[in-house]
N, CA, C and O atoms as CSV, one atom per row, in Angstrom:
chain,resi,resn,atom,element,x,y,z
A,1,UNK,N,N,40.112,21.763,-23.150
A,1,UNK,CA,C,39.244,22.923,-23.150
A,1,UNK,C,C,39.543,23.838,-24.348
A,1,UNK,O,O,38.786,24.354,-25.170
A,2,UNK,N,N,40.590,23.873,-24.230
A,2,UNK,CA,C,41.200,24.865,-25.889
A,2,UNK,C,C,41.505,24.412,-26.814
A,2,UNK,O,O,42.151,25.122,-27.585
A,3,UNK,N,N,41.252,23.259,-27.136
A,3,UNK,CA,C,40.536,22.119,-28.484
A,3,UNK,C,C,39.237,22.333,-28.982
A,3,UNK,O,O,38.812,22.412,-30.134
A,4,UNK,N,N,38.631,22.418,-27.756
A,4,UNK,CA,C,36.472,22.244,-27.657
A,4,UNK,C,C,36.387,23.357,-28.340
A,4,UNK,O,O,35.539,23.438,-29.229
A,5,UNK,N,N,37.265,24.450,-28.054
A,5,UNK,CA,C,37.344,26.447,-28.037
A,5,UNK,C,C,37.259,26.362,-29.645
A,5,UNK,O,O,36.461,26.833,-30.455
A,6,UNK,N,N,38.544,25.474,-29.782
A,6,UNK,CA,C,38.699,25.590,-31.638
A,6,UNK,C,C,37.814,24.764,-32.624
A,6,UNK,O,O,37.379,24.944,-33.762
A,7,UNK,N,N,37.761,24.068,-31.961
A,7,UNK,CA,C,36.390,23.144,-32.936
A,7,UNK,C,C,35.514,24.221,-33.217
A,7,UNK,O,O,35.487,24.807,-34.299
A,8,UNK,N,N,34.597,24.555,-31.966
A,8,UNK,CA,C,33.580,25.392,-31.936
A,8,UNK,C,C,34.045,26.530,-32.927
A,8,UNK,O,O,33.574,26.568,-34.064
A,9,UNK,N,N,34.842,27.329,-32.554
A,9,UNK,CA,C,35.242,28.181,-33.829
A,9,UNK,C,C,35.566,28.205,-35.279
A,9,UNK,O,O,35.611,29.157,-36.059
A,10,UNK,N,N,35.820,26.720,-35.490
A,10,UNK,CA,C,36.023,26.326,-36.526
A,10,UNK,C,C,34.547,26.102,-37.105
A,10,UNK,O,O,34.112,26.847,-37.983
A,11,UNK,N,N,33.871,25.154,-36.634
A,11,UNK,CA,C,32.767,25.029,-37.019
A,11,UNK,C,C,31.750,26.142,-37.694
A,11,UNK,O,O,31.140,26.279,-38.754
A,12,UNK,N,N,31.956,26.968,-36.258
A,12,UNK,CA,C,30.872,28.657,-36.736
A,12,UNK,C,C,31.660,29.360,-38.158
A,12,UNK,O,O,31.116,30.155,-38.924
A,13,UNK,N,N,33.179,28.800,-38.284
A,13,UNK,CA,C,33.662,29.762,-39.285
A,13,UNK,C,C,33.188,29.043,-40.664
A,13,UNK,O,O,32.512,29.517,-41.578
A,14,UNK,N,N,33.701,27.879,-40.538
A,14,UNK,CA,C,33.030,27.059,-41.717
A,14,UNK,C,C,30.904,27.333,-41.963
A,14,UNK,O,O,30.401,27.812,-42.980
A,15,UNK,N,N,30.331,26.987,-41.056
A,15,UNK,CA,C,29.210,27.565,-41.364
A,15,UNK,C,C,28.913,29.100,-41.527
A,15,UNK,O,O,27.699,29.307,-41.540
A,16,UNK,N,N,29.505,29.980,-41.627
A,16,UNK,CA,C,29.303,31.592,-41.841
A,16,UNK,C,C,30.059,31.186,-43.573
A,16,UNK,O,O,29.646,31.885,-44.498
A,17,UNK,N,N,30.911,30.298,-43.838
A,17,UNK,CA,C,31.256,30.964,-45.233
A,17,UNK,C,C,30.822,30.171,-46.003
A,17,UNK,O,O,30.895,30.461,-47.197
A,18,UNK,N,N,30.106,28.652,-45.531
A,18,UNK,CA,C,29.597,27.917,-46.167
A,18,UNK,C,C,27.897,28.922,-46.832
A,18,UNK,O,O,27.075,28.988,-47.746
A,19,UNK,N,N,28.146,29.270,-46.038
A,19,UNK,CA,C,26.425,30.190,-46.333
A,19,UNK,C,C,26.310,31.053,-47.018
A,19,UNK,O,O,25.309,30.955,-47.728
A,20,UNK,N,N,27.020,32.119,-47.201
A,20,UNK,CA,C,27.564,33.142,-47.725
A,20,UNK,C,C,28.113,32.109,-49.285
A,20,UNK,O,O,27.958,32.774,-50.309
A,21,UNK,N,N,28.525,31.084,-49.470
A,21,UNK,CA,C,28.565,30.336,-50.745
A,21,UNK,C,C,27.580,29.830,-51.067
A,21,UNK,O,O,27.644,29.338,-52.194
A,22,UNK,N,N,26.598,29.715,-50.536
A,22,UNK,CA,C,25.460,29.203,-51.168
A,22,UNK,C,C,24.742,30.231,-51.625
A,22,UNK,O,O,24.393,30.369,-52.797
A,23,UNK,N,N,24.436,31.191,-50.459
A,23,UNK,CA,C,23.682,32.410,-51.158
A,23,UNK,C,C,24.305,32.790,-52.631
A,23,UNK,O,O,23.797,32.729,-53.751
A,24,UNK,N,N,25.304,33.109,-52.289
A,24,UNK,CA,C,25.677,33.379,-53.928
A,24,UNK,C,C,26.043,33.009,-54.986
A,24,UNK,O,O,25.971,33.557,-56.086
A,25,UNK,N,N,26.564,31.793,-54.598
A,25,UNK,CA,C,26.765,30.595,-56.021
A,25,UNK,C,C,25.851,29.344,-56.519
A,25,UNK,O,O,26.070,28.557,-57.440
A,26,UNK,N,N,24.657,29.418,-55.532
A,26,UNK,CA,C,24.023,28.265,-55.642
A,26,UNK,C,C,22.647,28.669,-56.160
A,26,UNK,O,O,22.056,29.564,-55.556
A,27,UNK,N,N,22.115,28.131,-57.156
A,27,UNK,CA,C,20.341,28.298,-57.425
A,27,UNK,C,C,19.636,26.940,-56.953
A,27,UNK,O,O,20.175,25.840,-57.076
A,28,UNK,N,N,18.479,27.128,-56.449
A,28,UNK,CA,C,17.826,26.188,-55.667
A,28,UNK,C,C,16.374,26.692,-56.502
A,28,UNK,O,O,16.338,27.884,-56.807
A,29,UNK,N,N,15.339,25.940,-56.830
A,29,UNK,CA,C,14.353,25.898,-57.303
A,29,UNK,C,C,13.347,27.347,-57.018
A,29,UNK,O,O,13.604,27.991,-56.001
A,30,UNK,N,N,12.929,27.526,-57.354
A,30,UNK,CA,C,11.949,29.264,-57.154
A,30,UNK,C,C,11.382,28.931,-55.811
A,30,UNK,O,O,10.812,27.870,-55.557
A,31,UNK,N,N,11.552,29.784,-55.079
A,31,UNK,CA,C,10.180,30.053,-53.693
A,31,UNK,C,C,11.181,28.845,-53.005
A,31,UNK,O,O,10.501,27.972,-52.466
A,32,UNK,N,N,12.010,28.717,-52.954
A,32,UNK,CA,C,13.152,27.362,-52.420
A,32,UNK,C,C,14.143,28.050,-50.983
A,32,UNK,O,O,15.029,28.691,-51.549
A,33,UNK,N,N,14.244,28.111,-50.274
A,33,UNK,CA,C,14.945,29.163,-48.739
A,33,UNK,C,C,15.849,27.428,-48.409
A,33,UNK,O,O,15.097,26.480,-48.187
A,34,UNK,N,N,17.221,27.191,-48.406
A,34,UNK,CA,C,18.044,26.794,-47.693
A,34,UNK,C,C,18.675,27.057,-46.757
A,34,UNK,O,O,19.853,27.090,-47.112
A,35,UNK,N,N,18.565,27.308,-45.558
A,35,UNK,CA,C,19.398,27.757,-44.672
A,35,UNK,C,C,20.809,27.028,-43.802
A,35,UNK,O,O,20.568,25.829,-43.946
A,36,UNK,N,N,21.530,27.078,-43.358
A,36,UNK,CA,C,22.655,26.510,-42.650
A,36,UNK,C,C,22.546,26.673,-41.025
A,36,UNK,O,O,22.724,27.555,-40.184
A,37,UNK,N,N,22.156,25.327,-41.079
A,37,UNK,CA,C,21.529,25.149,-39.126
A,37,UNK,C,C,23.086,25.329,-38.431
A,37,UNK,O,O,23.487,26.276,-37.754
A,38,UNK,N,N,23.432,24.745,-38.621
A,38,UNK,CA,C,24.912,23.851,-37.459
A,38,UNK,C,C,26.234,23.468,-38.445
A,38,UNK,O,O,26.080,22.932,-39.543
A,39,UNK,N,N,27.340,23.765,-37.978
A,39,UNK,CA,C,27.827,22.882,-38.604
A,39,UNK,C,C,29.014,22.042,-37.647
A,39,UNK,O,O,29.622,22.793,-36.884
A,40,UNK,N,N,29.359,20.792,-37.601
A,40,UNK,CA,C,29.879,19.940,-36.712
A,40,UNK,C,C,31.321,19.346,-37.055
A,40,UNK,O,O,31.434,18.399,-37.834
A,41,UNK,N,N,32.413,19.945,-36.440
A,41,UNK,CA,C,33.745,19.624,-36.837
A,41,UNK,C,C,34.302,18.505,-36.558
A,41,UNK,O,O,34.390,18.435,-35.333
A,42,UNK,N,N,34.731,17.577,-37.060
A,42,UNK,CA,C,35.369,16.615,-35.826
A,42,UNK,C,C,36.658,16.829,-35.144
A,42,UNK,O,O,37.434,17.624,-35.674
A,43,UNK,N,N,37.023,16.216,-34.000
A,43,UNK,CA,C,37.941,16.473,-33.568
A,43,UNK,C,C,39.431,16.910,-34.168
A,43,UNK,O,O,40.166,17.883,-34.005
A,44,UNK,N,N,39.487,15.756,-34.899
A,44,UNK,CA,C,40.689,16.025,-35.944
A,44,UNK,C,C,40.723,17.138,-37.188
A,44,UNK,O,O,41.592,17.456,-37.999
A,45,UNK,N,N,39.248,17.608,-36.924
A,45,UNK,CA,C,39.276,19.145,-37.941
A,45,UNK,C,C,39.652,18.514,-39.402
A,45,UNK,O,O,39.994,19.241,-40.334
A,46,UNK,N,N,39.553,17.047,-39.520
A,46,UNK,CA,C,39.721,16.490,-41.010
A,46,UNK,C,C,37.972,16.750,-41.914
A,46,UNK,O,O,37.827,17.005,-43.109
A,47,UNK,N,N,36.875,16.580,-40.878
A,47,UNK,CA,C,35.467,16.660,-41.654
A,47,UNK,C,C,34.790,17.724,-40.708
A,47,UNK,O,O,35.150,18.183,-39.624
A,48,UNK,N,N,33.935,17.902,-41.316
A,48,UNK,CA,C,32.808,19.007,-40.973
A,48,UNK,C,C,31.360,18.447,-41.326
A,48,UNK,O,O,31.208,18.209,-42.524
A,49,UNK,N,N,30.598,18.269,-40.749
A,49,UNK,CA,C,28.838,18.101,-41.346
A,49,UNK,C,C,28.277,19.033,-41.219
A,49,UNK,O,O,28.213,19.539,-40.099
A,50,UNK,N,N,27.632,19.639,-42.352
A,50,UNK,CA,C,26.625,20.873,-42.456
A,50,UNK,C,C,25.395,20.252,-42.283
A,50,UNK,O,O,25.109,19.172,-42.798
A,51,UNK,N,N,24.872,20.717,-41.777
A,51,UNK,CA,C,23.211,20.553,-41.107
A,51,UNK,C,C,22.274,21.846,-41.981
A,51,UNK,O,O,22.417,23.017,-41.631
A,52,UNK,N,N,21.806,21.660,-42.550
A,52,UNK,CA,C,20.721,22.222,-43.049
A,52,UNK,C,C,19.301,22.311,-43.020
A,52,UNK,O,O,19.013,21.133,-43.234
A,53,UNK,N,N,18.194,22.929,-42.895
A,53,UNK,CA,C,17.090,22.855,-43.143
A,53,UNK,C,C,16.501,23.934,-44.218
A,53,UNK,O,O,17.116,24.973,-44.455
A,54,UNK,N,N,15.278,23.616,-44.842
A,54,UNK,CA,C,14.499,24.341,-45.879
A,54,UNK,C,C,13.511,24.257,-45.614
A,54,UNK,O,O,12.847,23.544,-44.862
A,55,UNK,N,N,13.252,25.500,-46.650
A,55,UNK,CA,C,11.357,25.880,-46.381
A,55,UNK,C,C,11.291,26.183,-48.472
A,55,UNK,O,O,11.967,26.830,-49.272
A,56,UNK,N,N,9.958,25.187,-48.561
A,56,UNK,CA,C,9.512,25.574,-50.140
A,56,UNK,C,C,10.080,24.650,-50.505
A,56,UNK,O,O,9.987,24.810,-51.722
A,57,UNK,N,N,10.704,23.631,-50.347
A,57,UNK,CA,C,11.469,22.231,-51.076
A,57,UNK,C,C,11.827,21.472,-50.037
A,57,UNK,O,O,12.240,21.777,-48.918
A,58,UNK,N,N,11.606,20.393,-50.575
A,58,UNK,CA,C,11.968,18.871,-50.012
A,58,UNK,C,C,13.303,18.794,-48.966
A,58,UNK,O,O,13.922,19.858,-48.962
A,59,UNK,N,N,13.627,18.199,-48.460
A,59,UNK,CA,C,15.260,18.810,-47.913
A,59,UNK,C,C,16.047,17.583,-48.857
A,59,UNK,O,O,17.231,17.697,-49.171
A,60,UNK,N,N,15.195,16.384,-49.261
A,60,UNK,CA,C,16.725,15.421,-50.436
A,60,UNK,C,C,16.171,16.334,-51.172
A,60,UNK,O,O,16.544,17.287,-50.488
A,61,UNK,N,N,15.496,16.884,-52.138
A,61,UNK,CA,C,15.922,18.233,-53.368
A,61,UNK,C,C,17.205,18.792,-53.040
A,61,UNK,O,O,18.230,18.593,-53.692
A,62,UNK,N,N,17.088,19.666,-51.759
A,62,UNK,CA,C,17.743,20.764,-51.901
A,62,UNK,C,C,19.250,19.690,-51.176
A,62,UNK,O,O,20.333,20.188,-50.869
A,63,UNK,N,N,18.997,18.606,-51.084
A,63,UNK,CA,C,20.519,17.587,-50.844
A,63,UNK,C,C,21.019,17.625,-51.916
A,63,UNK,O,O,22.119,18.151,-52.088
A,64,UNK,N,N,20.288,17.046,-52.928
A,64,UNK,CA,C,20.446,17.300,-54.725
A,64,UNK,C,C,21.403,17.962,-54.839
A,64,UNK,O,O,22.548,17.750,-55.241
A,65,UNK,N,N,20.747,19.007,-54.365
A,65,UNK,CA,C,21.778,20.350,-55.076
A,65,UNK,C,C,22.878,20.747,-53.921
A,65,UNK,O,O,23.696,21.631,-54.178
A,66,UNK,N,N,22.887,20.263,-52.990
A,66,UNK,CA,C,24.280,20.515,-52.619
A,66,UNK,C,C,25.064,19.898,-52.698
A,66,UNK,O,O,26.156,20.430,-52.497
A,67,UNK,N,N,25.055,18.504,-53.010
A,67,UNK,CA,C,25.899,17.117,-53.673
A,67,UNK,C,C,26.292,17.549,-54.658
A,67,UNK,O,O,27.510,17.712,-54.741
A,68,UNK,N,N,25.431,17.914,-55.809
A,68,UNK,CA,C,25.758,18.062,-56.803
A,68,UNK,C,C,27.129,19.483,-57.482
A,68,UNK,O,O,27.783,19.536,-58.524
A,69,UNK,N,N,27.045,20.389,-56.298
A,69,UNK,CA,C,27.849,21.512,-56.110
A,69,UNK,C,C,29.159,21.354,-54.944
A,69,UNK,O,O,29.993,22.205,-54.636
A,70,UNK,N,N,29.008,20.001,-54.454
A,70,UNK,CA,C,29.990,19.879,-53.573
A,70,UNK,C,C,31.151,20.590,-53.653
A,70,UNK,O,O,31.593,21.465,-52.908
A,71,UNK,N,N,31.772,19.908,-55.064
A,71,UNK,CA,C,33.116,20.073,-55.314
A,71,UNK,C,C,33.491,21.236,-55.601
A,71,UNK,O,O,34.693,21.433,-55.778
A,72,UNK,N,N,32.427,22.445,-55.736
A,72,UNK,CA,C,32.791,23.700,-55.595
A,72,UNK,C,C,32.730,24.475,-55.176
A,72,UNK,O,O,33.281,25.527,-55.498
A,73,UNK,N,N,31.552,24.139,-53.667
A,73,UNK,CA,C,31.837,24.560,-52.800
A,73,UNK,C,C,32.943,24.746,-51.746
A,73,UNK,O,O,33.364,25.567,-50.931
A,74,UNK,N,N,33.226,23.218,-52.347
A,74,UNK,CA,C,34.349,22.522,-50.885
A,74,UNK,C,C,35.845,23.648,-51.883
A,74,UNK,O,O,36.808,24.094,-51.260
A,75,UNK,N,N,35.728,23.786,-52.838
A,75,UNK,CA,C,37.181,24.273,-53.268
A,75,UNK,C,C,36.994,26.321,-53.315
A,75,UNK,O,O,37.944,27.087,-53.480
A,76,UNK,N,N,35.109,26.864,-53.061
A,76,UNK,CA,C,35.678,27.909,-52.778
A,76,UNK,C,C,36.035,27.955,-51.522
A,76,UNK,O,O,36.859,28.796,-51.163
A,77,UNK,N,N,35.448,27.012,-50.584
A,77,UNK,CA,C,36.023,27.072,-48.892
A,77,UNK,C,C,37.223,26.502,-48.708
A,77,UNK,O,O,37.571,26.432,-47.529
A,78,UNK,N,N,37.886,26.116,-49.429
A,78,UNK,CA,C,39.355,26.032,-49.380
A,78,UNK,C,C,40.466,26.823,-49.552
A,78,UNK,O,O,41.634,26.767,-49.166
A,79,UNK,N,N,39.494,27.938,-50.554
A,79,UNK,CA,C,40.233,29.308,-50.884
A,79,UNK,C,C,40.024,30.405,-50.325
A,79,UNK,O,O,40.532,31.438,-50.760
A,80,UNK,N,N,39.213,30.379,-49.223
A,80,UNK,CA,C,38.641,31.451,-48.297
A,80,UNK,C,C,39.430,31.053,-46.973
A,80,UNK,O,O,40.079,31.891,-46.346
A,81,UNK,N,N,39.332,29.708,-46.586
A,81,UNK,CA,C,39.754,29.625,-45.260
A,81,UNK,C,C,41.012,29.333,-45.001
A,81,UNK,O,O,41.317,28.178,-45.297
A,82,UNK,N,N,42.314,30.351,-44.296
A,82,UNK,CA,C,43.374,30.616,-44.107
A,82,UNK,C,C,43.961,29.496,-42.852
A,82,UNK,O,O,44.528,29.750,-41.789
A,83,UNK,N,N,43.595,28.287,-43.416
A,83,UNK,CA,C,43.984,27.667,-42.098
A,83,UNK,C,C,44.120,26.060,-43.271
A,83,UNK,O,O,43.639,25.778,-44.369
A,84,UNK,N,N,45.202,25.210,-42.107
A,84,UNK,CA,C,45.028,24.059,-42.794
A,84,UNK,C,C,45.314,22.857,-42.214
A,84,UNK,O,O,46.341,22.855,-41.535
A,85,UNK,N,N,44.656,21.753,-42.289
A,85,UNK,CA,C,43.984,21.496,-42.763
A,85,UNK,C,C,42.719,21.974,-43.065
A,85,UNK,O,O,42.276,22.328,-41.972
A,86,UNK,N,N,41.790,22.214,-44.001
A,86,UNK,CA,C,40.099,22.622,-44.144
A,86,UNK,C,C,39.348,21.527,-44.276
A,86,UNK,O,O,39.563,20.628,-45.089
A,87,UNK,N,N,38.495,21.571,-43.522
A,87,UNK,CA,C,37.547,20.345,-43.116
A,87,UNK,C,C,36.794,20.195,-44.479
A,87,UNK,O,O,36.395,21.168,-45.118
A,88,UNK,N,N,36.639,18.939,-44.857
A,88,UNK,CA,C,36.063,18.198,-45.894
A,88,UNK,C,C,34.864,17.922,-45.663
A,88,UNK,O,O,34.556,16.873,-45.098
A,89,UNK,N,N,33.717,19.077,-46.174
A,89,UNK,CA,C,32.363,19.037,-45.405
A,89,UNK,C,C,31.230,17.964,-46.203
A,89,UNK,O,O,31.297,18.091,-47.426
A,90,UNK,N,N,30.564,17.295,-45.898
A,90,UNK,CA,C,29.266,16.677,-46.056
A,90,UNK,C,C,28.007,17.147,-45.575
A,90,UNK,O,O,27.948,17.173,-44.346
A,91,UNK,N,N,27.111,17.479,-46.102
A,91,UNK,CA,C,25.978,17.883,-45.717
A,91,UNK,C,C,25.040,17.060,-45.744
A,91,UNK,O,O,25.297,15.963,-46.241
A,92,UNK,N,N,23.791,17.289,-45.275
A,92,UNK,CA,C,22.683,16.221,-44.024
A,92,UNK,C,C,21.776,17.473,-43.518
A,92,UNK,O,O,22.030,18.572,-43.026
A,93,UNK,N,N,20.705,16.836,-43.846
A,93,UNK,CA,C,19.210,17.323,-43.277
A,93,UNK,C,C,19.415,17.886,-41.828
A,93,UNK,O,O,20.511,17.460,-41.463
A,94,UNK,N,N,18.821,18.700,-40.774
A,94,UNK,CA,C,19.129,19.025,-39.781
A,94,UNK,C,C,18.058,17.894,-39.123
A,94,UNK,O,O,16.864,18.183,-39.202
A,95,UNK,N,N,18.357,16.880,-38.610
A,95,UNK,CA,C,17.025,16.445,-37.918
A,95,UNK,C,C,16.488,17.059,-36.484
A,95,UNK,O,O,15.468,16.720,-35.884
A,96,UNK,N,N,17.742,18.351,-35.987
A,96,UNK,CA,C,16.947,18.669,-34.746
A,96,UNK,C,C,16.034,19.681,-34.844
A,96,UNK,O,O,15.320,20.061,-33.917
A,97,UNK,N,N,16.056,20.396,-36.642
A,97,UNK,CA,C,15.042,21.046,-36.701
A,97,UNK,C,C,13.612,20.787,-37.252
A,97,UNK,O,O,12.690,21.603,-37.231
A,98,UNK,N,N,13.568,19.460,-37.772
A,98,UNK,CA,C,12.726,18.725,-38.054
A,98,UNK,C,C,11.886,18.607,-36.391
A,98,UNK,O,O,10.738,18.924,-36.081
A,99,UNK,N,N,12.471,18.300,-35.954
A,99,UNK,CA,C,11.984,18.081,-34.132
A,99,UNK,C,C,11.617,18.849,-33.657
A,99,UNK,O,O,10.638,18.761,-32.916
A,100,UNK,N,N,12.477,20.306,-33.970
A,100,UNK,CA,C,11.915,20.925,-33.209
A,100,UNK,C,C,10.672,21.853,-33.825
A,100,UNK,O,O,9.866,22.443,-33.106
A,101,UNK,N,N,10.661,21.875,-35.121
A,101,UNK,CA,C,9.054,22.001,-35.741
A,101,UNK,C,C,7.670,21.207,-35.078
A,101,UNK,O,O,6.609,21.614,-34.604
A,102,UNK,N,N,8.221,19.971,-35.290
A,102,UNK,CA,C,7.348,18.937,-34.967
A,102,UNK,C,C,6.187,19.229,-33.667
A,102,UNK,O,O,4.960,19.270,-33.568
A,103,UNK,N,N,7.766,19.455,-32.464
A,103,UNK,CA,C,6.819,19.730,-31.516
A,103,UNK,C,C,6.133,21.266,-31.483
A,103,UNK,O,O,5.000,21.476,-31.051
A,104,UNK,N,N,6.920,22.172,-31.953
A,104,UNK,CA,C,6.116,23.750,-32.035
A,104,UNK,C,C,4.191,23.457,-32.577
A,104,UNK,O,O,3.161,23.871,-32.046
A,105,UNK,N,N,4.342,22.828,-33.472
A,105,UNK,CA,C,3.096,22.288,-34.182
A,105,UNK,C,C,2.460,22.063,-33.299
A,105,UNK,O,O,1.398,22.645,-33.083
A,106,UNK,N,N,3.094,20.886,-32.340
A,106,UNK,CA,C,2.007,19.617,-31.914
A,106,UNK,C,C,1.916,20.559,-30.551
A,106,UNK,O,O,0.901,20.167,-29.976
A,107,UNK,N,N,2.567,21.704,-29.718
A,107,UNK,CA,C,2.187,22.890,-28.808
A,107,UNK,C,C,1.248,23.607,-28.988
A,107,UNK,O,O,0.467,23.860,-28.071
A,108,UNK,N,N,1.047,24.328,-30.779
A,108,UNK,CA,C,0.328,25.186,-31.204
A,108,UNK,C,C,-1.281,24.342,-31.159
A,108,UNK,O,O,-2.327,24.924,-30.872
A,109,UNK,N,N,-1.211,23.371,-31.390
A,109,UNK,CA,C,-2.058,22.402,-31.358
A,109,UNK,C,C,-3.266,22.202,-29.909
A,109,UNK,O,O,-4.470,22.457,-29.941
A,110,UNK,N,N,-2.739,21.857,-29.136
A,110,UNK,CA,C,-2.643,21.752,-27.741
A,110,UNK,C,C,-3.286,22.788,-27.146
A,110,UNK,O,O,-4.154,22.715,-26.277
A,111,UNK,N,N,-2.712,23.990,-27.773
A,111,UNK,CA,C,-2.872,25.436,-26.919
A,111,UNK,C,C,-4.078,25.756,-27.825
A,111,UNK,O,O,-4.806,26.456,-27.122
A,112,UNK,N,N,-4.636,25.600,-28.993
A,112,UNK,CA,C,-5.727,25.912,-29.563
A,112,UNK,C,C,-6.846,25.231,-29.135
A,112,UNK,O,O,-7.998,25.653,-29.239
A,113,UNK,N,N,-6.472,24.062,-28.600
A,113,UNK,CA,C,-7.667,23.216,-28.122
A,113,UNK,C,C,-7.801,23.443,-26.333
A,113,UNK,O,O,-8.876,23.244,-25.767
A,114,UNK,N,N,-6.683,23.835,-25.659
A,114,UNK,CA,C,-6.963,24.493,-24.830
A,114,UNK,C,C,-6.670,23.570,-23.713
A,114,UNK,O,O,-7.276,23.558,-22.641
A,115,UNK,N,N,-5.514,22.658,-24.112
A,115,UNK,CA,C,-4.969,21.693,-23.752
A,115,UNK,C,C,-3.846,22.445,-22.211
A,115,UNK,O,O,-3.756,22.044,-21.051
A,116,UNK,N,N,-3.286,23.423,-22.796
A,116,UNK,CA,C,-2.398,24.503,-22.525
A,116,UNK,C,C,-2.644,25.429,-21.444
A,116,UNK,O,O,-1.858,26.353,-21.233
């Protein structure tokens, strides 16, 4: 139970500073919004997956550019986070927000036609 406690905390901490590094060190194409959905620790707190979604660009674009900035992201979150090991993050499309667009759509849909 007080493993699950620290993951979870770990996770939210890594996604609050992963974000806060992008906002400010990262340029993403004009009219381009990246946001930081989730991020998922593993047990052993050795990796982390950032989950992302965007609005105004592709989500492999804006993969582009976080691959391409990895290595400095991953080393300012190494210098921010007072703990150690620091999870070695990879980032990935959010697919549950892909889903959960999908269906908002295919509701809004429904309810206009009066399906609802």
């Amino acid at each position: 139970m007080a493993a699950l406690r620290r993951i979870e905390r770990i996770s939210q901490v890594v996604r609050e500073e992963v974000t806060k590094i992008i906002d400010r060190e990262l340029e993403f194409p004009e009219n381009a919004m990246v946001t930081i959905t989730r991020v998922a620790a593993s047990r052993d707190i050795l990796h982390a997956n950032v989950y992302f979604s965007t609005f105004g660009v592709p989500p492999e674009d804006a993969l582009a550019v976080l691959q391409k900035n990895i290595y400095h992201i991953q080393q300012m979150l190494n210098r921010r986070l007072r703990m150690r090991p620091v999870p070695k993050i990879r980032f990935a499309p959010d697919a549950e927000e892909e889903n959960r667009e999908r269906v908002e759509k295919s509701l809004a849909v429904a309810k206009r036609e009066g399906k609802l």
